[in-house]
C-alpha positions in Angstrom: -24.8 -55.6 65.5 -27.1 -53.2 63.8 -28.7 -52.3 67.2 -25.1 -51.4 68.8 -24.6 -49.6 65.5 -27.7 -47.5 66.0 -27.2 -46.9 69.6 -23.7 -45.8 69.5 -24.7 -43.4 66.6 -27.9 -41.6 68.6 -25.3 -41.6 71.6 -22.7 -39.9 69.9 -25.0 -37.6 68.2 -26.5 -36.1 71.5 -23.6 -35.6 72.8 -22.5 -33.5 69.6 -26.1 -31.4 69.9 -25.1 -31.1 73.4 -21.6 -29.3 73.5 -22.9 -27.3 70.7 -26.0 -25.8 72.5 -24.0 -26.1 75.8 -21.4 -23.8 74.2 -24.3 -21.6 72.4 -25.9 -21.3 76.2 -22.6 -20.2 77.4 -21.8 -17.3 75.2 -23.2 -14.1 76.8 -21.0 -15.0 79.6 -17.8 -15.7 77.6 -18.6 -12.6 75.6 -18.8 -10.7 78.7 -15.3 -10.9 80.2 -12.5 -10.0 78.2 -10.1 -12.8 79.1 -12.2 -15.3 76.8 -12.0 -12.3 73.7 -9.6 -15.2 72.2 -13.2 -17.3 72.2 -15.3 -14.6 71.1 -13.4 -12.5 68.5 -14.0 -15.6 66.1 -18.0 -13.9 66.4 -21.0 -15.8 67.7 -22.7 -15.3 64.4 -20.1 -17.3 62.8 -20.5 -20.1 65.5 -24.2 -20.0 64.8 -23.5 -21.0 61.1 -21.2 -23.8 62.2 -24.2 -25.2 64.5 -26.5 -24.6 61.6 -24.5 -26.6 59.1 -23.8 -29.2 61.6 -28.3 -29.4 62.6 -29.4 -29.4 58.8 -26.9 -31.8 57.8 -27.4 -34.5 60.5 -31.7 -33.9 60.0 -31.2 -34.3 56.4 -29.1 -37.2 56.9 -31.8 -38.6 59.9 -35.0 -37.6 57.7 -33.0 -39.6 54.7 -32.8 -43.1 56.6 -36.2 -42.7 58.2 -37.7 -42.7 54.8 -35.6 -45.4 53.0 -36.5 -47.4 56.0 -40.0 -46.6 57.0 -43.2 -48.9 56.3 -45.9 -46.4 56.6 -44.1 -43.3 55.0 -47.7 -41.5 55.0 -47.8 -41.4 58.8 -44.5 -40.5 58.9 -45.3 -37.7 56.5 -48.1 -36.9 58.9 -46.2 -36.3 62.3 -43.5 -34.4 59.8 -45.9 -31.7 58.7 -45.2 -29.0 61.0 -41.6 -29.4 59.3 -42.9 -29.5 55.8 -44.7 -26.1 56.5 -41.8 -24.6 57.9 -40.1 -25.3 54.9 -42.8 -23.8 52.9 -42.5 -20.6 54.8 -38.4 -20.9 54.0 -39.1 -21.4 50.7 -41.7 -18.7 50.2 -39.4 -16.2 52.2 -36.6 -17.1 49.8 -39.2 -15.7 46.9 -39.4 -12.6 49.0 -35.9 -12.0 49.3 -35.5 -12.5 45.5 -37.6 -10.0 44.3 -36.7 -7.2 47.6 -35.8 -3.8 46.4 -32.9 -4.2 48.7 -31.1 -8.0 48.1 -28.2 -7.3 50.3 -30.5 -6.8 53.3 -33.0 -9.1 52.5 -30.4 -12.0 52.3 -28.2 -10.5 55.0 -29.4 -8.3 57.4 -28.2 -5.1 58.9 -24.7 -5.2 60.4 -26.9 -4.5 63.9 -29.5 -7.1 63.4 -28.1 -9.8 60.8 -31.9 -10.6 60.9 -32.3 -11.6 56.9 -32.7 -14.9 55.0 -29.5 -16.2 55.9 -30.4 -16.0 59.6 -33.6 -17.8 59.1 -31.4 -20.8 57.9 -29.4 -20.7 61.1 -33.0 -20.6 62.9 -33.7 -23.5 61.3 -30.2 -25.3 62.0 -31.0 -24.1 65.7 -34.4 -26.1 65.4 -33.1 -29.0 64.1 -30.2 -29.7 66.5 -32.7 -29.1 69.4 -35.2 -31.6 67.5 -32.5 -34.1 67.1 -31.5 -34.4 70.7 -33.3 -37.9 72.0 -31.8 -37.5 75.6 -34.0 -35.7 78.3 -31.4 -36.1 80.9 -28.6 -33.8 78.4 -31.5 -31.6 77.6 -32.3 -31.1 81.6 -28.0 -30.4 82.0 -28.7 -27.6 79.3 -31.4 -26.1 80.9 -29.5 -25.6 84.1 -26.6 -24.2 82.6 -29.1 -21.8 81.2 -30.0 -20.7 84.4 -26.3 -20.7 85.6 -25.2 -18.3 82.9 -28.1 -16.0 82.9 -27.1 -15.8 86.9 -23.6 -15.1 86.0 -24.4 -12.6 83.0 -26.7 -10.6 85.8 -24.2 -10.8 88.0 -20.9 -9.3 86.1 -23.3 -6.8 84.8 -23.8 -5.6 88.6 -20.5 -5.4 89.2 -19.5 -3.5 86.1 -22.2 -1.2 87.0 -20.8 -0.5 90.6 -17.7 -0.2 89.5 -16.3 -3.7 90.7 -13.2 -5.2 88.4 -14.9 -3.5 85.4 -11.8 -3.7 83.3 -12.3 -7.4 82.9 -15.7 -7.5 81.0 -17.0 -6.2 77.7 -20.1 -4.9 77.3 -22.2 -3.6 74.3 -24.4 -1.7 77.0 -23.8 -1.2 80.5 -27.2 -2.2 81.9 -27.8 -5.4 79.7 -24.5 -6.8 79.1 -24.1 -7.9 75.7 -27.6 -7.5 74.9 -27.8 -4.8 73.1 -31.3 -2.8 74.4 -33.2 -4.0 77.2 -36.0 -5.5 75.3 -33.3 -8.0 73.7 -32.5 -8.8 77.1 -36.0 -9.2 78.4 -36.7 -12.0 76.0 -33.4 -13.9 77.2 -34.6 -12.7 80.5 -37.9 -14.2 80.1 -37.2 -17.8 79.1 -34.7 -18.2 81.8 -36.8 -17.0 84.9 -39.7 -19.2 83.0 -37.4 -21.9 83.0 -36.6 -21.4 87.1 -40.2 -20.4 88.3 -41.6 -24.2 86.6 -38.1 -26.0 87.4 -38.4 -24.8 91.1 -42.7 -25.9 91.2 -41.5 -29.5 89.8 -38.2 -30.6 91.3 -38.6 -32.9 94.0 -35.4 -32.7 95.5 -35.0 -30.2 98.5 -31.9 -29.4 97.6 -32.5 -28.6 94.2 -35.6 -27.3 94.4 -33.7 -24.4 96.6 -31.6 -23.9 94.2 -33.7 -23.7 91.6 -35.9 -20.9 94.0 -33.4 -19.0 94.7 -32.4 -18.7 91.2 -35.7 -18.1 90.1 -36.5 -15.0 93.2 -32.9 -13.6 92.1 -33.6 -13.5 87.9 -37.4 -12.2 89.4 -35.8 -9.3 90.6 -33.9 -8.6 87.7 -36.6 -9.4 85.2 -39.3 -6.8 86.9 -35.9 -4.3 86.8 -34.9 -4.8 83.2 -38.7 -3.5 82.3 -39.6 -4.9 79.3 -43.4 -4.9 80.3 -44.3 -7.3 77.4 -42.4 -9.5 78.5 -43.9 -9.1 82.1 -47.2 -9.8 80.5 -46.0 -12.9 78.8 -44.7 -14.0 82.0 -47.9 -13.2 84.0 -50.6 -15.2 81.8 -47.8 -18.4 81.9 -47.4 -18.3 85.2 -51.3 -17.8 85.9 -52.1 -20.4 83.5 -49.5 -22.8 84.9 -51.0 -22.1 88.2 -54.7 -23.2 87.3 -53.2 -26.3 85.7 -51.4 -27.1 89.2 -55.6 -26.6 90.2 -56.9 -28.6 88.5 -54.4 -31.9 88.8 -53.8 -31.2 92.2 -50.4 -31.5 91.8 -47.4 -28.9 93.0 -50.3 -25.8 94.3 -47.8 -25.1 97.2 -44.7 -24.3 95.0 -47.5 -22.6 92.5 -48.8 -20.9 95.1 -45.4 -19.7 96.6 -43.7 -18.9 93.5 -46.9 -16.4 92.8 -46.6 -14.6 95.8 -42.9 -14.3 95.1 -43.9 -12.4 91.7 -46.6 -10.4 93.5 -44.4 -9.0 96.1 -41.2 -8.6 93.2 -43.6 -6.9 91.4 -44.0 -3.6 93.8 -40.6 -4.1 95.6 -38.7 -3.1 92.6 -39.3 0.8 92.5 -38.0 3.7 90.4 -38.1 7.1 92.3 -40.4 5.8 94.4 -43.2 4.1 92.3 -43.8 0.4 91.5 -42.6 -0.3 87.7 -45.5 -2.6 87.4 -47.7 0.0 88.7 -46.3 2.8 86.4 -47.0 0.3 83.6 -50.2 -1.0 84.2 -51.4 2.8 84.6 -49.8 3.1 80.6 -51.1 0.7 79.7 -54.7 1.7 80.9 -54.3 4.8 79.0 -53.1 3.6 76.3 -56.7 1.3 75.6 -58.4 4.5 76.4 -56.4 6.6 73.5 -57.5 4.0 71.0 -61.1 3.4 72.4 -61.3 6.9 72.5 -60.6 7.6 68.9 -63.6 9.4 67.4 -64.4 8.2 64.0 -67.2 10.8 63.3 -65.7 14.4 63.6 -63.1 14.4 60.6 -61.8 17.3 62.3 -60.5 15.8 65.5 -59.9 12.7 63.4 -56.1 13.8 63.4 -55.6 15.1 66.9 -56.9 11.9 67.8 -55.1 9.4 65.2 -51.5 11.4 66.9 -52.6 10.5 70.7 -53.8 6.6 70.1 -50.3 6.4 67.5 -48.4 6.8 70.8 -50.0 3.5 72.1 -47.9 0.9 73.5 -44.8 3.4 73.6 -45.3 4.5 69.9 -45.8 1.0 69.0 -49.5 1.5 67.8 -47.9 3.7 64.8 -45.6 1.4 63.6 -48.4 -1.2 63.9 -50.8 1.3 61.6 -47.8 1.5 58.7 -46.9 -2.2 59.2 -50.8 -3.2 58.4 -50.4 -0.3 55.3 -47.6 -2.2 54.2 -48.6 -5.7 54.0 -52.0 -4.0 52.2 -50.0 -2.5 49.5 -47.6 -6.0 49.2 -49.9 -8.6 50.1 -48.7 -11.7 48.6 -45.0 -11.5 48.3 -44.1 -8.4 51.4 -41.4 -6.4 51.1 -38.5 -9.0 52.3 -36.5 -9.3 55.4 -35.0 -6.1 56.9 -37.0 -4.2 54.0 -39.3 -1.8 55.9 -36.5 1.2 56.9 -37.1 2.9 53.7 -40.8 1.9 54.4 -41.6 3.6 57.4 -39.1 6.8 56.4 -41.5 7.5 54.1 -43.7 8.6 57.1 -40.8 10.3 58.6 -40.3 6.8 61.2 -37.4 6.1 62.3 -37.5 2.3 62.6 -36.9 -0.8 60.8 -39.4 -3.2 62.3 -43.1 -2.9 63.4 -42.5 -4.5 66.8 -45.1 -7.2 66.3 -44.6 -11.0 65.1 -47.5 -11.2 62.4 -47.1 -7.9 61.7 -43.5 -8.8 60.4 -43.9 -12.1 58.6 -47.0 -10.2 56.8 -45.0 -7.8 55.8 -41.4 -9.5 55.0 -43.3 -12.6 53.1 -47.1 -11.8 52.7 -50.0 -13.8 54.2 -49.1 -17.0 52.2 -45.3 -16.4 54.0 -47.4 -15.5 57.4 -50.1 -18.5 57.1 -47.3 -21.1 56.7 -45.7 -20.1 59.9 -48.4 -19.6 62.0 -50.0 -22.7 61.1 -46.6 -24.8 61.3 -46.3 -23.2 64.8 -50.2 -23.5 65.7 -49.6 -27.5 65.0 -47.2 -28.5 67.3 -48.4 -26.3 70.2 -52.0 -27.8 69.6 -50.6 -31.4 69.5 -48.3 -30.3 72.1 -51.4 -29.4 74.0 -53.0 -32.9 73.2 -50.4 -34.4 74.9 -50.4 -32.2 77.8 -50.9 -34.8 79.9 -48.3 -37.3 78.9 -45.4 -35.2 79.2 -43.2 -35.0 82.0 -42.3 -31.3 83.7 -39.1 -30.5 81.4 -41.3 -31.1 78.8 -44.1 -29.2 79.8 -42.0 -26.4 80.9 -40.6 -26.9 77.4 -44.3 -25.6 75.8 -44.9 -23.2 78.1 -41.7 -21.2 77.4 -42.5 -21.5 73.5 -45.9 -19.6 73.9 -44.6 -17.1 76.7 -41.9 -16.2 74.0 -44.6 -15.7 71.5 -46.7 -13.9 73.6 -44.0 -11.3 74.0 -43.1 -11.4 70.1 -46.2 -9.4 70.2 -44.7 -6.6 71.2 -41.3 -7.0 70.4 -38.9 -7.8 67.4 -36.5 -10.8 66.7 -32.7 -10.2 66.9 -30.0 -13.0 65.7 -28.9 -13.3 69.5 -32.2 -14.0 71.4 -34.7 -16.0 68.0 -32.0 -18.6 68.5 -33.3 -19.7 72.0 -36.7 -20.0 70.9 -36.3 -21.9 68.4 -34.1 -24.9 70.7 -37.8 -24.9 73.1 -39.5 -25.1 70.1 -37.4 -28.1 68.6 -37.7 -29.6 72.0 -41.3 -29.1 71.7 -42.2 -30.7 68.4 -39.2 -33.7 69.4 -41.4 -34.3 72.3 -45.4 -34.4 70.5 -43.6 -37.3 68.3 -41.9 -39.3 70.8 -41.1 -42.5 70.2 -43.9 -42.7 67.6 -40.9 -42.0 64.7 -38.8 -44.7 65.5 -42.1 -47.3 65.7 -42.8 -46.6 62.0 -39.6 -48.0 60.8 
């Protein structure tokens, strides 16, 4: 009896996680047209706290019974530590926010970003319903409707954009939908045509596997279009990587192969006024190393002609990098708080809130205890998802490879209450898959 009990419960509660990341995955579409504004007008941020609620209270409740029941509660506590940390970072940011000079933002976000403490408790939510899902075969369902939507999204945008029924959708920006710049869009952009490119090497039906090319050489285009070159980069050492691995098992090369030659060629197809983006980028990005390895350190008098051609780096990334680092220097142990740096970088006369760079951020939102904590909770379930490499079936190494593509491209990029969401289901997913069925055997 206690066996139906349990099973009916994990069945019922996947299929709660389900329809609430099946409806998260379909947003940007309902946002999109205006006929579903009955939907939408109750806000997706609103949604997101429902879903949060609904993830910590069920991994509360899970974490509760594993523990009353468990024999070896130290091992237990072992394959849990990545989730202790995390909560160590919550708890440290929540110090941060405290003592902010601005509260309201540090707690709450802009009205644009909504990117403060709050948020990073709906992150979590995010994480745990995506940790919480046992079923592989809902999760796969989830990822295809991922790819479905993003087709859709890419498509209504098109036809808003050539003037096709465009009184029925409802954009924030005409070239990105309801993204609202094209780097947000990249990074959705990014985990989808991820998600095709390895889905298309490891399907091994025909019919499917067409599909799932077709989708991925149709995102391709898009993606290379959008530019958002760190996310191009991100893409490019995944894919490459991904590649080699197909090497060295011996396992899927044709599909590697094809699907590389697919990027190559998207790569210089998709023009603007006659040059490759790619190309135009790569040749930035060339100049830009030689700016900063150019920077003479000697001659205090072309010190600051120098410091305001390298500052431009990275299209004027490498400046808000310099302040960033200045600001985590002058509040090393505590930061600033979330969405505290505006004031911060007007005092240089920046205009900018964030210092487009992942460690750069957490450094200076919640200081290097704040940055340690996350890093290291991260850096312990991509190494033991590493470990396990081998083990895992394709969705779940597809599953690890979008997490580190995403952070690759945090690199260069900021988090926004509408994209952070998506990497934090892979990244559930992930650390759900390193434990397996080890959790259950400890009870």
């Amino acid at each position: 009896m206690d066996k139906i009990k349990k099973f009916n419960y994990i069945k019922v509660k996947n299929v709660i996680i389900f329809v609430l990341l099946g409806i998260w995955i379909l947003i940007p579409v309902l946002k999109e047209m205006r006929f579903t504004s009955f939907f939408t007008n109750l806000n997706e941020y609103n949604y997101m706290q429902i879903l949060a609620i609904i993830g910590i209270y069920l991994i509360v409740y899970e974490f509760y019974k594993k523990f009353k029941t468990c024999k070896n509660k130290k091992e237990l506590l072992k394959e849990l530590l990545p989730i202790a940390i995390l909560l160590m970072y919550l708890m440290w940011t929540l110090v941060s926010a405290i003592f902010a000079k601005n509260k309201n933002l540090a707690f709450y976000g802009t009205s644009y970003r909504k990117d403060g403490f709050i948020t990073y408790l709906i992150y979590a939510g995010f994480f745990a319903c995506a940790f919480l899902m046992d079923s592989k075969r809902l999760r796969k369902y989830l990822l295809n409707i991922f790819i479905l939507v993003a087709c859709l999204t890419i498509i209504f945008i098109e036809m808003a954009n050539n003037g096709h029924l465009y009184n029925i959708f409802d954009f924030n920006n005409i070239d990105t939908g309801v993204f609202s710049n094209s780097n947000h869009y990249g990074y959705y952009l990014l985990l989808v045509l991820l998600t095709s490119f390895l889905l298309f090497i490891t399907e091994k039906t025909k019919v499917n596997k067409g599909l799932y090319l077709i989708s991925y050489i149709f995102i391709l285009y898009y993606f290379i279009k959008n530019n958002t070159f760190g996310c191009y980069i991100a893409f490019t050492v995944t894919a490459i990587i991904y590649f080699i691995y197909s090497i060295y098992i011996k396992k899927n090369i044709t599909s590697s192969v094809i699907g590389l030659i697919i990027f190559v060629i998207m790569s210089f197809v998709v023009q603007i006024d006659g040059q490759s983006l790619v190309s135009k980028n790569v040749i930035v990005l060339f100049n830009d190393i030689s700016k900063i390895l150019n920077i003479n350190l000697d001659n205090k008098e072309e010190l600051n002609e120098d410091n305001s051609n390298w500052e431009k780096a990275g299209s004027g990334r490498a400046v808000l990098w310099k302040y960033g680092i200045q600001f985590f220097l002058e509040k090393p142990i505590i930061g600033y708080g979330p969405e505290n740096l505006e004031q911060e970088y007007a005092r240089f006369d920046i205009n900018q809130d964030r210092p487009h760079n992942l460690l750069i951020q957490l450094a200076t939102t919640s200081g290097i205890i704040g940055m340690l904590s996350y890093c290291t909770a991260i850096g312990i379930i991509i190494i033991k998802g590493i470990r396990c490499f081998s083990r895992k079936d394709s969705v779940q190494k597809l599953v690890l490879f979008a997490v580190v593509a995403y952070l690759i491209s945090a690199m260069f990029g900021n988090s926004m209450y509408y994209t952070s969401p998506y990497f934090f289901i892979f990244l559930g997913w992930l650390m759900k898959d390193n434990i397996g069925d080890k959790i259950y055997k400890l009870e």
